[in-house]
C-alpha positions in Angstrom: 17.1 -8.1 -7.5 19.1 -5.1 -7.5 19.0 -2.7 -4.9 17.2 1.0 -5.3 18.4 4.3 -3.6 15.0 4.0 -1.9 15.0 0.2 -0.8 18.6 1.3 0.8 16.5 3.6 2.9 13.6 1.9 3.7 16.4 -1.1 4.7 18.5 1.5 7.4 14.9 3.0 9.0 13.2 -0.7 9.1 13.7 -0.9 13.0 12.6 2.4 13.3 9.0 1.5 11.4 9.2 -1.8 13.9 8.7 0.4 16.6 5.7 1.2 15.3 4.2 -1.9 14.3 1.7 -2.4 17.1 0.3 1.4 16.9 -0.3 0.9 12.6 -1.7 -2.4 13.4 -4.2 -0.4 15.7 -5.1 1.6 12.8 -5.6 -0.2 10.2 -8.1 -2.0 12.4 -9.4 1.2 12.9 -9.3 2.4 9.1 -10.7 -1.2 7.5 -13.5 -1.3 10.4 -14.7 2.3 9.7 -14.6 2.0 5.2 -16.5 -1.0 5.8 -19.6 0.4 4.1 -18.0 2.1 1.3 -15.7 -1.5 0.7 -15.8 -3.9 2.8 -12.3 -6.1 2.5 -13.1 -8.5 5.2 -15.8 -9.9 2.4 -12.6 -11.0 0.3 -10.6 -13.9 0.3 -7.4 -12.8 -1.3 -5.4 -9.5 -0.9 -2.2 -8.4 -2.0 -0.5 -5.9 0.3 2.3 -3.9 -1.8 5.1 -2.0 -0.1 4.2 -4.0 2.9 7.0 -3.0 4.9 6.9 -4.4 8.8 3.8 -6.1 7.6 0.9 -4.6 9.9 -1.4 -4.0 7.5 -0.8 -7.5 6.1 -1.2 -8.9 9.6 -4.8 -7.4 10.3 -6.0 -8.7 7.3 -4.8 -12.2 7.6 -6.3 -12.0 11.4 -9.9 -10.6 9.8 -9.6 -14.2 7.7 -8.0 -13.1 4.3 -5.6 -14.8 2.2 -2.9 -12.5 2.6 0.4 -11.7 0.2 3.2 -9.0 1.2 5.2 -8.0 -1.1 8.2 -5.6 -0.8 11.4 -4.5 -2.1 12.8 -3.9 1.4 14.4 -7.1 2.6 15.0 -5.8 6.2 11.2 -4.7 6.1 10.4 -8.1 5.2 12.7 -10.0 7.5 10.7 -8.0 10.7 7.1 -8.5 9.3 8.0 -12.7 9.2 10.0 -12.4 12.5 6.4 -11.7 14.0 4.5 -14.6 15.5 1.4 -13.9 14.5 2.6 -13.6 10.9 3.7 -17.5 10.5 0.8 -17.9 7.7 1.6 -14.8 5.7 3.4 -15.2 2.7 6.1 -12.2 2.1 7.9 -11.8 -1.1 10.8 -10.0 -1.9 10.1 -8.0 -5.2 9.3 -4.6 -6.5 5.6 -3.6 -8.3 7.7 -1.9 -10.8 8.8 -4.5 -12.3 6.6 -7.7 -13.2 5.0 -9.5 -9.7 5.8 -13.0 -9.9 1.7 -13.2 -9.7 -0.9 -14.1 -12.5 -3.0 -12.1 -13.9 -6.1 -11.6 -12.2 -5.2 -14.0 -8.6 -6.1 -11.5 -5.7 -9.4 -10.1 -5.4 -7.4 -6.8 -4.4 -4.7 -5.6 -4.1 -3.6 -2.6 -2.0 -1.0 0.1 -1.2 -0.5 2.0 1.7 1.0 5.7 1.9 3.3 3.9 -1.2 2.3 6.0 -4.3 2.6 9.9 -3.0 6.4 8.7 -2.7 7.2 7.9 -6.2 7.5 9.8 -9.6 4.9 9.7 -11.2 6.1 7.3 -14.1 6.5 4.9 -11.8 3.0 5.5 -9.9 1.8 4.9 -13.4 3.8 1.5 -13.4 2.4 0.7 -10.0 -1.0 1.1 -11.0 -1.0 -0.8 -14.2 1.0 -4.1 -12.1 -2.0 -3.5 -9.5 -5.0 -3.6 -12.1 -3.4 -6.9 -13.9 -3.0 -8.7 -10.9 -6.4 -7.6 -9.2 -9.7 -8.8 -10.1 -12.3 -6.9 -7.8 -10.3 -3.5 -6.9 -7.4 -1.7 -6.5 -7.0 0.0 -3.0 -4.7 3.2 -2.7 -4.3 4.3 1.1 -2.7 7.7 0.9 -2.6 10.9 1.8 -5.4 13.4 0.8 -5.2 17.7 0.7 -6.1 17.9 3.9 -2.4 17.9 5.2 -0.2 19.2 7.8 2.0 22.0 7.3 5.0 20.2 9.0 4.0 16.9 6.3 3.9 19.8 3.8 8.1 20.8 5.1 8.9 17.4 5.2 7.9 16.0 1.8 9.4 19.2 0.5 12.8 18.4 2.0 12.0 14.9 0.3 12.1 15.7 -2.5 9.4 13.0 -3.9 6.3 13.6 -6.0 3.7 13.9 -2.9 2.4 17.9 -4.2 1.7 16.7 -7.8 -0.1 13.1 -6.3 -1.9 14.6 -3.9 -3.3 17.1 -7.1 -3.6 14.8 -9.8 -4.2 11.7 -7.6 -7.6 10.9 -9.6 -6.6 12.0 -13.0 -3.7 9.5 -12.8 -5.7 6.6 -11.4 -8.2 7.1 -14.1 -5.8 6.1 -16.8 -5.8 2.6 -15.7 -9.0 1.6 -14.1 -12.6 2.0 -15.2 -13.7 4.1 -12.1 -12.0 5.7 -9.0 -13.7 6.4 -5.7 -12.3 8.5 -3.2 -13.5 7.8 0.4 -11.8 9.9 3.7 -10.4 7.1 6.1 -9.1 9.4 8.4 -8.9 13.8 8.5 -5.8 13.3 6.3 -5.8 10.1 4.5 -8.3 8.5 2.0 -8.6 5.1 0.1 -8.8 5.8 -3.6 -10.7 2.9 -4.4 -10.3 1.9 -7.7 -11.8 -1.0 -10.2 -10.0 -2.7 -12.4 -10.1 -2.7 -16.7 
C-alpha cells in the first residue's frame, strides 16, 4: 500500500499518541458508558474501529465483549496498538477506508471513526462514509468534534490546513448523502457521535 503525506505523519507522531493511550482508553470508557441510552455499543457483537491509531478505542471495546477490528493506514500506529498485552485478541489491519476494506459488505454491526473525518477533504469524508455504510449493518458511528470548540483548536486546525471549519458546518448535510438518518448526540462539551444508519 502506498504511503500518504498524512500516514507519514501519523507514522513520525505515533509514540507521541502512545503516551496517551492509557488517558484515551479512560475516555472512551467514559464517552461509550455515558451515550449508552442514545446507542448502546456494548449490545453489539462486531465493530470496526477505522483510523484506529494506538488502538484505545479498539481496546475498550474488545474489553466491554465486542468482536473488535482496527483498521489503519498508519503502520507504526498499528505496530503500538498490537504491542499492547491486552490487545492479543484484536485483529489490526493495515489498510486505508478510502480505498476498498478488505471486508464484505454488511460484516460489522458498526463501524466507527474517531476525531478521523474533521481531518480530511471533504471528497474523501464522502469516500469514508460510503466504505462505512457498505460495510456496516446496524450504524455508522462518527466521534468528532462539534461547534462548541476551543479558540486554540480553532488556531491550530487553521495552521493545519485540513477541512475541520467546513466539517464541523456541513457535518449533517454531508452524512445525509449516504445514510438514511443522522443523529447527533453531545459526548462531551466539545465532541459528539453523529450517529448514523445505514442505506
Amino acid at each position: 500500500m502506498k504511503e500518504r503525506n498524512s500516514d507519514s505523519i501519523f507514522n513520525f507522531i505515533a509514540p507521541i499518541y502512545g503516551l496517551f493511550y492509557p488517558w484515551q482508553k479512560r475516555r472512551f470508557v467514559r464517552i461509550i458508558d455515558f451515550a449508552k441510552d442514545a446507542f448502546d455499543l456494548t449490545a453489539c457483537q462486531s465493530v470496526l474501529d477505522v483510523g484506529c491509531g494506538t488502538g484505545a478505542l479498539a481496546s475498550v471495546l474488545h474489553a466491554k465483549g465486542l468482536r473488535v477490528v482496527g483498521v489503519d493506514s498508519a503502520q507504526k500506529m498499528l505496530a503500538f496498538a498490537k504491542r499492547q498485552p491486552e490487545n492479543k485478541s484484536i485483529h489490526f489491519v493495515q489498510a486505508s477506508v478510502l480505498e476498498k476494506l478488505p471486508f464484505a459488505d454488511r460484516c460489522f454491526d458498526v463501524s466507527i471513526a474517531s476525531y478521523v473525518a474533521h481531518g480530511m477533504g471533504a471528497e474523501d469524508r464522502l469516500r469514508m462514509y460510503r466504505e462505512m455504510n457498505r460495510v456496516s449493518r446496524l450504524a455508522v458511528i462518527i466521534h468528532d468534534y462539534n461547534e462548541n470548540r476551543f479558540l486554540f483548536t480553532s488556531f491550530v486546525e487553521k495552521l493545519e490546513g485540513g477541512d475541520y471549519f467546513r466539517f464541523i458546518r456541513e457535518a449533517k448535510t454531508e452524512m445525509e448523502r449516504y445514510f438514511a438518518d443522522v443523529t447527533i448526540i453531545p459526548v462531551s462539551p466539545r465532541a459528539s457521535w453523529y450517529i448514523c444508519t445505514p442505506h
